[in-house]
PDB file of N, CA, C and O in Angstrom:
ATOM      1  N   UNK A   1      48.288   2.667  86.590  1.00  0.00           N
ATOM      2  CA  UNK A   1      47.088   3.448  86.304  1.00  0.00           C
ATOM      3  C   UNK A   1      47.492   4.743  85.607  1.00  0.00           C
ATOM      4  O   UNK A   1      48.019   5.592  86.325  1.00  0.00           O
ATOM      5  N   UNK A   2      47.356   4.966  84.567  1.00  0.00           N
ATOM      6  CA  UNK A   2      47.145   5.815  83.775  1.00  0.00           C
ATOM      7  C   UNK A   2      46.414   7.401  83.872  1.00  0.00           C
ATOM      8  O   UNK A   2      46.062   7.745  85.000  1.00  0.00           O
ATOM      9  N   UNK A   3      46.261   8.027  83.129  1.00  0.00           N
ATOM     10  CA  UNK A   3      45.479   9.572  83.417  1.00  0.00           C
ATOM     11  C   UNK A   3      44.266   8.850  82.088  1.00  0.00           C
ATOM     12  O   UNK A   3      43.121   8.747  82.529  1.00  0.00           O
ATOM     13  N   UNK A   4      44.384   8.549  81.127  1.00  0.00           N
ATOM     14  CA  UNK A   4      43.414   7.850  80.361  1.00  0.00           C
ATOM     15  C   UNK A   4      43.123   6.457  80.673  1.00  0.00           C
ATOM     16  O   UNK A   4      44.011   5.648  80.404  1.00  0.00           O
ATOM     17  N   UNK A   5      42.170   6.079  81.130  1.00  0.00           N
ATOM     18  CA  UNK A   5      41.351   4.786  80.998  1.00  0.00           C
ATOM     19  C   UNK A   5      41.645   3.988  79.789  1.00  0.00           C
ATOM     20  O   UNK A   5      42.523   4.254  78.968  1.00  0.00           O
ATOM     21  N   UNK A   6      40.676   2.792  79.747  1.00  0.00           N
ATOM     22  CA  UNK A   6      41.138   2.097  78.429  1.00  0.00           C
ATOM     23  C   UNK A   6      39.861   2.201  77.865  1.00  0.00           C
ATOM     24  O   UNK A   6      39.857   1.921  76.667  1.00  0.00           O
ATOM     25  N   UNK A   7      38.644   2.549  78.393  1.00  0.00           N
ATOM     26  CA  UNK A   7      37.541   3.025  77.759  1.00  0.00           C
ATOM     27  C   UNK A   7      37.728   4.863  76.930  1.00  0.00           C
ATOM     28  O   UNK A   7      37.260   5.258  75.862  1.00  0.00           O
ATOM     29  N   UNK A   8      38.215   5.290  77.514  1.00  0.00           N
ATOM     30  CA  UNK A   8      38.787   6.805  76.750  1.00  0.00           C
ATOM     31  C   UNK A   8      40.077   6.497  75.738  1.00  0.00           C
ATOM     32  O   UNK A   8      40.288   7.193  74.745  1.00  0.00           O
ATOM     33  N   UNK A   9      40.531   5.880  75.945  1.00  0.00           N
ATOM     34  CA  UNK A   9      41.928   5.038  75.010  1.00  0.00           C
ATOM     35  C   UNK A   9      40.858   4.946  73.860  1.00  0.00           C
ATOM     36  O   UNK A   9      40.778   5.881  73.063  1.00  0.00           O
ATOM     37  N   UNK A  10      40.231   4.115  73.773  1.00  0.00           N
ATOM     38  CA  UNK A  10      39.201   3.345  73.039  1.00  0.00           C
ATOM     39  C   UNK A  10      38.479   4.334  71.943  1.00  0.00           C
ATOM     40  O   UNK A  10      38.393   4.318  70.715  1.00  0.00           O
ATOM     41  N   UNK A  11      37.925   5.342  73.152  1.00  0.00           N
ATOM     42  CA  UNK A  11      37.265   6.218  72.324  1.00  0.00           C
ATOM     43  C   UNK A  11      37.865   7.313  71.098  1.00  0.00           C
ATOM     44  O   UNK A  11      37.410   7.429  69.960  1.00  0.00           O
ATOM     45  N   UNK A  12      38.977   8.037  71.678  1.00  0.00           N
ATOM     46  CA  UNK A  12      39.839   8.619  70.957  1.00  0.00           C
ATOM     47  C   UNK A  12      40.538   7.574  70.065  1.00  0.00           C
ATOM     48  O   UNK A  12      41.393   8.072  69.332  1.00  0.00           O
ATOM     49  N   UNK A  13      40.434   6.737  69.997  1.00  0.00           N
ATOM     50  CA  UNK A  13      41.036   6.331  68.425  1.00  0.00           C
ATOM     51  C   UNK A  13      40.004   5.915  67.679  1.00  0.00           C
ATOM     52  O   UNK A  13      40.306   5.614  66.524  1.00  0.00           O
ATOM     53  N   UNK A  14      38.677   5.787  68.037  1.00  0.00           N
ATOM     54  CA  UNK A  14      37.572   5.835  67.292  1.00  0.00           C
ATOM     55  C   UNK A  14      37.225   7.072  66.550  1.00  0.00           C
ATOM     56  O   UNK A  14      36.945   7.157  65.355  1.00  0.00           O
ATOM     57  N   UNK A  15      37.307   8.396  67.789  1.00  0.00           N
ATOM     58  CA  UNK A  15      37.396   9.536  66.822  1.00  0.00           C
ATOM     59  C   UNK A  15      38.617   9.805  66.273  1.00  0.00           C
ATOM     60  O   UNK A  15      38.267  10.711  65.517  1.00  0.00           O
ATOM     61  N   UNK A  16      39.797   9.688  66.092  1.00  0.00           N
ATOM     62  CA  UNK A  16      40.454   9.672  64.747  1.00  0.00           C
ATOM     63  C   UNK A  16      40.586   8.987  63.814  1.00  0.00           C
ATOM     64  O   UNK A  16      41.344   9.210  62.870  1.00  0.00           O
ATOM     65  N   UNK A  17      39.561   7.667  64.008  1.00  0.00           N
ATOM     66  CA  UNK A  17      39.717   7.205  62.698  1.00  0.00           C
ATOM     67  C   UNK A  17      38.474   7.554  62.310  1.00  0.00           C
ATOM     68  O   UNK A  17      38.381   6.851  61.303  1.00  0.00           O
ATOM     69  N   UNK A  18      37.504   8.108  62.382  1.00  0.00           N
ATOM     70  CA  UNK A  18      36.544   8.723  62.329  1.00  0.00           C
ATOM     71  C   UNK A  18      37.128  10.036  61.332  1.00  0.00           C
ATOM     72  O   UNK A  18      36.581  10.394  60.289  1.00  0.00           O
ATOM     73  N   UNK A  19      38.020  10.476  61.760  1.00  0.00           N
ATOM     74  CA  UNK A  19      38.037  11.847  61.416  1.00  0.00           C
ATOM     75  C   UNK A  19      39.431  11.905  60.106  1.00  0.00           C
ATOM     76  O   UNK A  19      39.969  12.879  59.579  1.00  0.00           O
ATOM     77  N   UNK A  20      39.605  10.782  59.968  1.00  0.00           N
ATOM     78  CA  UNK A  20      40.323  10.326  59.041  1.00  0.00           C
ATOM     79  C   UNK A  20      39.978  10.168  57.931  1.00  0.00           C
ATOM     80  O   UNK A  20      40.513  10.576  56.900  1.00  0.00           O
ATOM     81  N   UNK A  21      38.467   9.178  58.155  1.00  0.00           N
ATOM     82  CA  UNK A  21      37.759   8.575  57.205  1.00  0.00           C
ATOM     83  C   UNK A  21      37.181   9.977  56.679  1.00  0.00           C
ATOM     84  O   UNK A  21      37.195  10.240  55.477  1.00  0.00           O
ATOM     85  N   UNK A  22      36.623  10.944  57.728  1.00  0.00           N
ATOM     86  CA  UNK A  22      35.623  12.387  56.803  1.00  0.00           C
ATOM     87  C   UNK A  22      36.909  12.922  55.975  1.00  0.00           C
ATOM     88  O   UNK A  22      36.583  13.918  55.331  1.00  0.00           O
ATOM     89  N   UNK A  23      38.485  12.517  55.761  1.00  0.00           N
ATOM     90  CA  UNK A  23      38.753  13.278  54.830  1.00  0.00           C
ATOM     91  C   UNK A  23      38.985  12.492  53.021  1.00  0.00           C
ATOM     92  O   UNK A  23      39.651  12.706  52.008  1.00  0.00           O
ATOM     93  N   UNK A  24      38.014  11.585  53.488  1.00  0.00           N
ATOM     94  CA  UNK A  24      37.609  10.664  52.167  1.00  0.00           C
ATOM     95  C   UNK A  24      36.487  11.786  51.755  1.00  0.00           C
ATOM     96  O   UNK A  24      35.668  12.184  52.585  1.00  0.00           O
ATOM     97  N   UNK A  25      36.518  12.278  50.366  1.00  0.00           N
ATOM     98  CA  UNK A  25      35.144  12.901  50.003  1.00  0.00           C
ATOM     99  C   UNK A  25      33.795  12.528  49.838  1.00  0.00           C
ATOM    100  O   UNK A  25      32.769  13.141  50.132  1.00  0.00           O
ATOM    101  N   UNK A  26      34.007  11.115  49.175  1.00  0.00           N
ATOM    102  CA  UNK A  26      32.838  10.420  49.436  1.00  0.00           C
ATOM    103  C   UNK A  26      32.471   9.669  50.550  1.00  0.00           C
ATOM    104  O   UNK A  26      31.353   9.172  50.409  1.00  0.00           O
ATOM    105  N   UNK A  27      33.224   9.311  52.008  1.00  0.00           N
ATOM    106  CA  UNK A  27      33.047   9.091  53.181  1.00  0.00           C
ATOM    107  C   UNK A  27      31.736  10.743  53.446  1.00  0.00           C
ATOM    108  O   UNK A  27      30.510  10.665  53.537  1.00  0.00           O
ATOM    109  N   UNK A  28      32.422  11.768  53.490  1.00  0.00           N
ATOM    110  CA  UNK A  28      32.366  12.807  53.870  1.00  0.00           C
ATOM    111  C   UNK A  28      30.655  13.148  53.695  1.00  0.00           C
ATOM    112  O   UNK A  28      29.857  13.453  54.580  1.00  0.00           O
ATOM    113  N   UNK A  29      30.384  12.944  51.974  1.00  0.00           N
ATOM    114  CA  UNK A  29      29.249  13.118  51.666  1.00  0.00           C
ATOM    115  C   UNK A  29      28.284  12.233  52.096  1.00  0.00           C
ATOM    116  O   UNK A  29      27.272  12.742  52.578  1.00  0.00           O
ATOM    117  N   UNK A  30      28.365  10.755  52.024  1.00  0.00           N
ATOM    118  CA  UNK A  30      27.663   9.958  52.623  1.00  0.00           C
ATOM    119  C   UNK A  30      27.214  10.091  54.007  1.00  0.00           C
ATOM    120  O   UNK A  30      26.159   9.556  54.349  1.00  0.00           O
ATOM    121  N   UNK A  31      28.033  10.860  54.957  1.00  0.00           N
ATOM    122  CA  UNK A  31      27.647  11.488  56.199  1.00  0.00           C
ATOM    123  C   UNK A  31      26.960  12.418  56.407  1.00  0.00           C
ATOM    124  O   UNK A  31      26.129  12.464  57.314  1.00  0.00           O
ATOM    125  N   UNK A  32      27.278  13.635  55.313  1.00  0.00           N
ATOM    126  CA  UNK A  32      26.523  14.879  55.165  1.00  0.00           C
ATOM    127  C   UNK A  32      25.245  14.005  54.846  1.00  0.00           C
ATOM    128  O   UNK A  32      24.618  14.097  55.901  1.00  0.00           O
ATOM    129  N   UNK A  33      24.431  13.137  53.920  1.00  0.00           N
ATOM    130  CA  UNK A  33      23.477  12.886  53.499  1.00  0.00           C
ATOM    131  C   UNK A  33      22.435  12.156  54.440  1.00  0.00           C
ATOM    132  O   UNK A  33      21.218  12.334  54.407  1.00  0.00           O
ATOM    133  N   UNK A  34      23.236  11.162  55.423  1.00  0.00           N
ATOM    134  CA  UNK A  34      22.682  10.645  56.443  1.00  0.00           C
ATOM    135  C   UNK A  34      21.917  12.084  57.312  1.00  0.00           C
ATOM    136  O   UNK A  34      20.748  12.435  57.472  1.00  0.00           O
ATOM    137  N   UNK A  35      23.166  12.611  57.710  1.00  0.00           N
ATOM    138  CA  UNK A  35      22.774  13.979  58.282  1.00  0.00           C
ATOM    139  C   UNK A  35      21.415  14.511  58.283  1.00  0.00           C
ATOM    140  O   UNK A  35      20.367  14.479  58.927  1.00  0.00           O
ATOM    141  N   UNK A  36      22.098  15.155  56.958  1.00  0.00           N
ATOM    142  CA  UNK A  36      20.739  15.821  56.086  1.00  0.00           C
ATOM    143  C   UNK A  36      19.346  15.003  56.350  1.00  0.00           C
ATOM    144  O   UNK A  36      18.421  15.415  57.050  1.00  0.00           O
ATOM    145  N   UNK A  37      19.381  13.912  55.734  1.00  0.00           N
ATOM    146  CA  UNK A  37      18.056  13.007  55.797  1.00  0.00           C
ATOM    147  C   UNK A  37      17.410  12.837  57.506  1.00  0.00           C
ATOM    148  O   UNK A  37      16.201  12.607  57.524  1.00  0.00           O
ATOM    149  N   UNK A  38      17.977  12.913  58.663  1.00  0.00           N
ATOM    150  CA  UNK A  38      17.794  12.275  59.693  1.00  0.00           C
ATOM    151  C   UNK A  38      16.898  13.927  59.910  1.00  0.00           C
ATOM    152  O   UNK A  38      15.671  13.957  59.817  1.00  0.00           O
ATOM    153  N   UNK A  39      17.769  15.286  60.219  1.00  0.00           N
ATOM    154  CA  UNK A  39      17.346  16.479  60.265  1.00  0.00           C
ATOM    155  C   UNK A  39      15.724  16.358  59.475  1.00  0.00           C
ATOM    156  O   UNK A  39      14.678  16.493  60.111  1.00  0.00           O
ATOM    157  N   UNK A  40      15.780  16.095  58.068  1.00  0.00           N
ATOM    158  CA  UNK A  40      14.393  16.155  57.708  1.00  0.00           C
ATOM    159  C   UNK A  40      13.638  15.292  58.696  1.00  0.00           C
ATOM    160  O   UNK A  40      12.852  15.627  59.582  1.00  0.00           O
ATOM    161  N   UNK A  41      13.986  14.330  58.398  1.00  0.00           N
ATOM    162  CA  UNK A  41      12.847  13.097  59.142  1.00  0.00           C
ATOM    163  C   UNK A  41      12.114  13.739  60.807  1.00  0.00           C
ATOM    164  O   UNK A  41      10.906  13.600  60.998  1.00  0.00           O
ATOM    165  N   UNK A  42      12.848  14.289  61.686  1.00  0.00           N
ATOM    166  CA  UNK A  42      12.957  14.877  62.635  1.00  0.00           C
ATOM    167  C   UNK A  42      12.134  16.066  62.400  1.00  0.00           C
ATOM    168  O   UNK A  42      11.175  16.203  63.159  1.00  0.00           O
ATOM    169  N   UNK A  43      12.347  17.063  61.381  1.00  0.00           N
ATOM    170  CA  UNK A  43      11.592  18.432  61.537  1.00  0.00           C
ATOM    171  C   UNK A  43      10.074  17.917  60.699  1.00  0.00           C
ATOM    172  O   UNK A  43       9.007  18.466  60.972  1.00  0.00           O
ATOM    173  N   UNK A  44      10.170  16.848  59.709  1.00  0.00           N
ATOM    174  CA  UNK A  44       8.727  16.268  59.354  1.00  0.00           C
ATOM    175  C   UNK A  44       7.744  15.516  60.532  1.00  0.00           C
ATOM    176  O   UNK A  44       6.518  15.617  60.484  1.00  0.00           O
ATOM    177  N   UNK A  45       8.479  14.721  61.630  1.00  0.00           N
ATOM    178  CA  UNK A  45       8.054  14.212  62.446  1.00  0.00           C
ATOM    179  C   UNK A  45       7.223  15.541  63.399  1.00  0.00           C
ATOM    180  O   UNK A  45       6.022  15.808  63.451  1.00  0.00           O
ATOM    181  N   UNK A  46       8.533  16.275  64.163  1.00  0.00           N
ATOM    182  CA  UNK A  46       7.834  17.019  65.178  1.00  0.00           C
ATOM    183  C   UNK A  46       7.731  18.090  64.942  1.00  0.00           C
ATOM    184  O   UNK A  46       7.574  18.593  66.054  1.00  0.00           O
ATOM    185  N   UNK A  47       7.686  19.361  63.779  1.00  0.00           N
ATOM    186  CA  UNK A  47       7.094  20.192  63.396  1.00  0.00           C
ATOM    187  C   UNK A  47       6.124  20.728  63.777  1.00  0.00           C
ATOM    188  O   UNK A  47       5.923  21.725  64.470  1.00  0.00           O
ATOM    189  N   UNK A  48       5.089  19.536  62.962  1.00  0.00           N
ATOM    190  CA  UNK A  48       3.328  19.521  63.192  1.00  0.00           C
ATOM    191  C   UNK A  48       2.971  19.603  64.677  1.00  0.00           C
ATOM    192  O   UNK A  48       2.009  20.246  65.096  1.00  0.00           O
ATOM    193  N   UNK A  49       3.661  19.031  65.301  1.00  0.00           N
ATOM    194  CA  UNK A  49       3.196  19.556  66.870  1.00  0.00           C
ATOM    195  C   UNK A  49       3.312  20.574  67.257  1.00  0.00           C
ATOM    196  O   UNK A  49       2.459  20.945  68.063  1.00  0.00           O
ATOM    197  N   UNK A  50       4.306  21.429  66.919  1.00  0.00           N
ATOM    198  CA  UNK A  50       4.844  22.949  67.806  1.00  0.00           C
ATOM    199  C   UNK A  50       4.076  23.894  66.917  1.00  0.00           C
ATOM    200  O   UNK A  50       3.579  24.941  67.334  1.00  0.00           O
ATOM    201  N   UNK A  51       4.008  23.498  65.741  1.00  0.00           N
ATOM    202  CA  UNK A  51       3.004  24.329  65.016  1.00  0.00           C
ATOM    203  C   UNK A  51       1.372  24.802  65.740  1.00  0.00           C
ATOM    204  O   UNK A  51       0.914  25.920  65.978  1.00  0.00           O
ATOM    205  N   UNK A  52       0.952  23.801  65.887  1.00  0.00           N
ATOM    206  CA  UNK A  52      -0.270  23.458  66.723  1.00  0.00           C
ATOM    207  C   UNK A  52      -0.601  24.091  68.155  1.00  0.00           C
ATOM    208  O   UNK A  52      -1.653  24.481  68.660  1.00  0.00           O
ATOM    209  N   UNK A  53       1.318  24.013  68.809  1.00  0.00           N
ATOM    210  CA  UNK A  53       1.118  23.972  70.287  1.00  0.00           C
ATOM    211  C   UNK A  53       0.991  25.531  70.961  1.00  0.00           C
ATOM    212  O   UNK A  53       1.477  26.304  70.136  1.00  0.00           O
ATOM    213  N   UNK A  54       0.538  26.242  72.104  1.00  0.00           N
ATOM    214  CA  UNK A  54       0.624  27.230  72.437  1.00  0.00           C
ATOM    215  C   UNK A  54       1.931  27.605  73.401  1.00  0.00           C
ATOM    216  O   UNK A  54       1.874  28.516  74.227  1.00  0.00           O
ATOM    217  N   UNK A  55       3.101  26.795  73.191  1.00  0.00           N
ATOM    218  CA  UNK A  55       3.958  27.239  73.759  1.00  0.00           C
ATOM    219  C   UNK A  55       5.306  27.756  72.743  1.00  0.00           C
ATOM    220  O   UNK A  55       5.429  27.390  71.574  1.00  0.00           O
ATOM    221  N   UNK A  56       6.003  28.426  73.265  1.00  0.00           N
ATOM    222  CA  UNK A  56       6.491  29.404  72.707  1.00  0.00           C
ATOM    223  C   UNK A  56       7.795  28.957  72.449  1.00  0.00           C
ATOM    224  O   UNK A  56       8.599  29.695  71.881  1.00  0.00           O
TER     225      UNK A  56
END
């Protein structure tokens, strides 16, 4: 038994190859754009409510 699991094993080499791939530029941007797009979709979605709402 280990101090890392094989589910945390797992995970950390997901985030470095993760973090491998963002130093592709066009990996990089294609992420920024997802990003970007999801943020809009989100502040177009629930905006209009808090706008409306009386809480603070």
């Amino acid at each position: 038994m280990g101090i890392i699991d094989d589910h945390d094993a797992k995970f950390i080499r997901r985030m470095v190859s993760y973090a491998k791939r963002l130093q592709n530029r066009e990996f990089y941007k294609q992420m920024d754009d997802l990003v970007s797009v999801g943020l809009r979709r989100y502040q177009d979605k629930f905006s209009i409510n808090q706008e409306n709402s009386s809480i603070v």
